[in-house]
C-alpha positions as CSV (number, residue, x, y, z in Angstrom):
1,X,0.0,0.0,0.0
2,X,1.2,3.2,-1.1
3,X,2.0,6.2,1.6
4,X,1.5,8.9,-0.6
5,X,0.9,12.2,1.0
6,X,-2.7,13.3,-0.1
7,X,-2.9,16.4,2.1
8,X,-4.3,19.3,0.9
9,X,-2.2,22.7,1.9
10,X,-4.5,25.4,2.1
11,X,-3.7,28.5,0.3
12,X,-6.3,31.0,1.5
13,X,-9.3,31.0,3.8
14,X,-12.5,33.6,3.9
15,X,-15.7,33.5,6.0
16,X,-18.9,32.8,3.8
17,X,-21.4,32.6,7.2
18,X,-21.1,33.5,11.3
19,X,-23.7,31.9,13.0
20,X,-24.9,31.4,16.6
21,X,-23.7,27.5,15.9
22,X,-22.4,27.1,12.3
23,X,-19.0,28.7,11.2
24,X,-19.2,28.6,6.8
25,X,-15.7,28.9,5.1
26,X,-14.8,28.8,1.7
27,X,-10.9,28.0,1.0
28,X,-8.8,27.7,-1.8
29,X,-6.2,24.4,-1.6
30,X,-3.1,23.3,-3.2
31,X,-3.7,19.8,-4.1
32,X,-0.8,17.1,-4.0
33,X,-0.6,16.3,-7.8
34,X,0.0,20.6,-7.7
35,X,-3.6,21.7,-8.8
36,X,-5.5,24.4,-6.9
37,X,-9.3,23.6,-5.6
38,X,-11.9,25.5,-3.6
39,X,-13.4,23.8,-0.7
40,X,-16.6,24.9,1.2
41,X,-17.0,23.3,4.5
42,X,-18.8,24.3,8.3
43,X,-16.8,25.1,11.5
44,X,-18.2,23.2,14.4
45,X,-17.6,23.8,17.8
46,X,-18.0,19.7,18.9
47,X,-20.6,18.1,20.5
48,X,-21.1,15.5,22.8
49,X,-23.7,12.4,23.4
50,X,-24.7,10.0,26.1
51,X,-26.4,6.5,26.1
52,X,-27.5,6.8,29.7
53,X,-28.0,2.9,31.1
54,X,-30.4,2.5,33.8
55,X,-29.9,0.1,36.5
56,X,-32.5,-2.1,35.1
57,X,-30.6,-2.0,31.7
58,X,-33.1,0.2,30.2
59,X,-31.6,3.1,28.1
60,X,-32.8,6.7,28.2
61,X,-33.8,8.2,24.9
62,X,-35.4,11.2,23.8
63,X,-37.7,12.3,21.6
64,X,-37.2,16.1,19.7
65,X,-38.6,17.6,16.9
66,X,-36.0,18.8,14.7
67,X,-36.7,21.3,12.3
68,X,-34.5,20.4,9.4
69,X,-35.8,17.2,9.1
70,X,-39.2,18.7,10.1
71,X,-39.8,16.1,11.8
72,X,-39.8,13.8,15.8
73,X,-37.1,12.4,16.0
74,X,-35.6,9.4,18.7
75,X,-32.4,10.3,19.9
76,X,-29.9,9.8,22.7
77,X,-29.3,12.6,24.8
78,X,-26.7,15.2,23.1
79,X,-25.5,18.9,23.1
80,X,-22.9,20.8,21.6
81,X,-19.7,22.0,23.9
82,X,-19.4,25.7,25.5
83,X,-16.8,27.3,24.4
84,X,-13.6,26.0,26.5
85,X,-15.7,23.0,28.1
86,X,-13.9,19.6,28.0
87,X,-16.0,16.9,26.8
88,X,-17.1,14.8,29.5
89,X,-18.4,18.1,31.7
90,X,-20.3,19.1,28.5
91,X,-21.8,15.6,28.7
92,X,-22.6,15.8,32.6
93,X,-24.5,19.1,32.1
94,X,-26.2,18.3,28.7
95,X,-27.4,14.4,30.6
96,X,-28.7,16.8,34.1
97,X,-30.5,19.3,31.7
98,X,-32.3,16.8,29.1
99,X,-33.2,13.9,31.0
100,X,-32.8,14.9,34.8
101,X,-30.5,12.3,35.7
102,X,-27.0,12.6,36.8
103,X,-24.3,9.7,36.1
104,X,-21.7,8.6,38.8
105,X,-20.0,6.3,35.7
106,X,-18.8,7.8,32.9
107,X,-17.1,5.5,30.0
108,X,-15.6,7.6,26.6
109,X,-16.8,4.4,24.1
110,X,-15.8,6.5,20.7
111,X,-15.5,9.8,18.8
112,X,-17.4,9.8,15.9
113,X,-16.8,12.4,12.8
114,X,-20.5,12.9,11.1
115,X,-20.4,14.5,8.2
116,X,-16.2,14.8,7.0
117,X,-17.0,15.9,3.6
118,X,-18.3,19.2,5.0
119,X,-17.7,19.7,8.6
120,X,-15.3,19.4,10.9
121,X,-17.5,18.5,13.7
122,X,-16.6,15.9,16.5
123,X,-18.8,14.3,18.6
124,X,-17.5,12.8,21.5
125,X,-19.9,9.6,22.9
126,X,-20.2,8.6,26.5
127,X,-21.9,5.6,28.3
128,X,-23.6,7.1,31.5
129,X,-24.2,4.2,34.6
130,X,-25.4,4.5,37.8
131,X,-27.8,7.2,36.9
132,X,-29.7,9.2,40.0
133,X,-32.7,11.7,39.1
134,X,-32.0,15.7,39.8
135,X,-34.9,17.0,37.7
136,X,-34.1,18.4,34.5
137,X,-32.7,21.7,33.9
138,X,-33.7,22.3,30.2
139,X,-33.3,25.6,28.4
140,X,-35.9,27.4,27.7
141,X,-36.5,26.8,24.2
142,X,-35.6,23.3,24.0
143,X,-38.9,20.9,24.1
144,X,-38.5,17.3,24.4
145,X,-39.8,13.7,26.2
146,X,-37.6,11.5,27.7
147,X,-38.2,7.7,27.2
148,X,-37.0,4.9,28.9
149,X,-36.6,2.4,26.4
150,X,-35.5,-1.5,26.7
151,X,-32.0,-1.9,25.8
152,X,-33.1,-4.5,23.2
153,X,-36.2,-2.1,22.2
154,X,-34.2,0.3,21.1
155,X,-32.0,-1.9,19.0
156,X,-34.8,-2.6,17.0
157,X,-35.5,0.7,16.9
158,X,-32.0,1.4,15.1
159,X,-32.3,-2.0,12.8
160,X,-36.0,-0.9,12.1
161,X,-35.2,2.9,10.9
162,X,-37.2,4.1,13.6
163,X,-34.1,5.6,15.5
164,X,-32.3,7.0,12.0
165,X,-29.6,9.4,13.8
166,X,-26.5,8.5,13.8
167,X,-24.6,9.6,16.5
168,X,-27.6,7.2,18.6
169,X,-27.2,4.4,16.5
170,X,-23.1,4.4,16.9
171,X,-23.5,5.0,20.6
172,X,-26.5,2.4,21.2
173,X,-23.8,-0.2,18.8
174,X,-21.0,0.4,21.0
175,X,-23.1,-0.3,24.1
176,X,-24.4,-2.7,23.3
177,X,-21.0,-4.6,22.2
178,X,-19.8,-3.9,25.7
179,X,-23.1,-5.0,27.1
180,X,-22.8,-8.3,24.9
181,X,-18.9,-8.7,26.1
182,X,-17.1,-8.6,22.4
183,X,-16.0,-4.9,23.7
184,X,-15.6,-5.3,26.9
C-alpha cells in the first residue's frame, strides 16, 4: 500500500457565514498532484452524546422535533460544547439538563466524525451508569420527552429505521457490544 501524502495545503481561507452554531468557510487548496481547488465546509464547535444505562438495563432516549428534518425524531441525549468546556463536563450538564439524571460512571466508548465531507464537527460519545434523578434543567426553548426504552427495544429501533440518527445508533452499537462482552 502506497503512503502517498494526499494532504491538501491550504492557500487561502474567507468566512462565507457566522452563525450562533455554524462557522461557513470557503478555502482555496493546493492539491498534492499541484492543482488548486476550492473547498466549502462548516466550522463546528463539537458536540457531545450520552447512552444513559439505567440500572435495570433500560436506556434513556429522547424524543425532539427537529426542524431540518421537520420532523420527531428518537435520539440519545446530546448537546454541543461551551466554548472551553472539556467533553465529559459538557456531557454531565447536557445528561442533568435533558433527561434529569445525573451519572456517577462515565465511559468515553468513541469519537465519531458525522459529516467529513463538509464539517469538521466531532462528537465525543459517553456511556452514562449509575444514573440518580435531579430533575431536568432544560433551556428554555428546548422541548423534548424522555423515554425509557428496553435496551433491546431500542436496538430494534435502530435496525427498524425508527431511530435514523446517527450519533444514537453508533452510541446504542457500542453499548451494546460492551453490554454483549465482544467490547468489553
Amino acid at each position: 500500500m502506497s503512503q502517498s501524502d494526499l494532504s491538501e495545503k491550504p492557500l487561502s481561507s474567507k468566512t462565507v457565514y457566522q452563525g450562533r452554531l455554524l462557522h461557513v468557510k470557503e478555502d482555496r487548496v493546493l492539491l498534492p498532484g499541484g492543482g488548486e481547488s476550492g473547498r466549502e465546509y462548516i466550522v463546528h464547535p463539537g458536540a457531545v452524546a450520552i447512552v444513559p444505562l439505567m440500572e435495570n438495563g433500560d436506556v434513556l432516549l429522547e424524543r425532539q422535533h427537529r426542524y431540518p428534518l421537520r420532523q420527531d425524531v428518537i435520539e440519545i441525549p446530546a448537546g454541543k460544547l461551551d466554548q472551553g468546556e472539556e467533553p465529559l463536563a459538557c456531557g454531565k450538564r447536557e445528561l442533568i439538563e435533558e433527561t434529569g439524571y445525573d451519572g456517577l460512571e462515565w465511559q468515553l466508548l468513541t469519537v465519531m466524525h458525522p459529516c467529513i465531507a463538509y464539517s469538521d464537527e466531532a462528537i465525543a460519545i459517553y456511556l452514562a451508569r449509575n444514573l440518580t434523578h435531579v430533575g431536568h434543567k432544560r433551556d428554555e426553548d428546548e422541548f423534548l420527552e424522555v423515554l425509557e426504552v428496553n435496551f433491546d427495544e431500542a436496538l430494534e429501533w435502530v435496525r427498524s429505521g425508527r431511530i435514523s440518527d446517527s450519533k444514537s445508533i453508533i452510541g446504542l452499537l457500542w453499548a451494546d457490544r460492551l453490554r454483549s462482552g465482544p467490547w468489553a
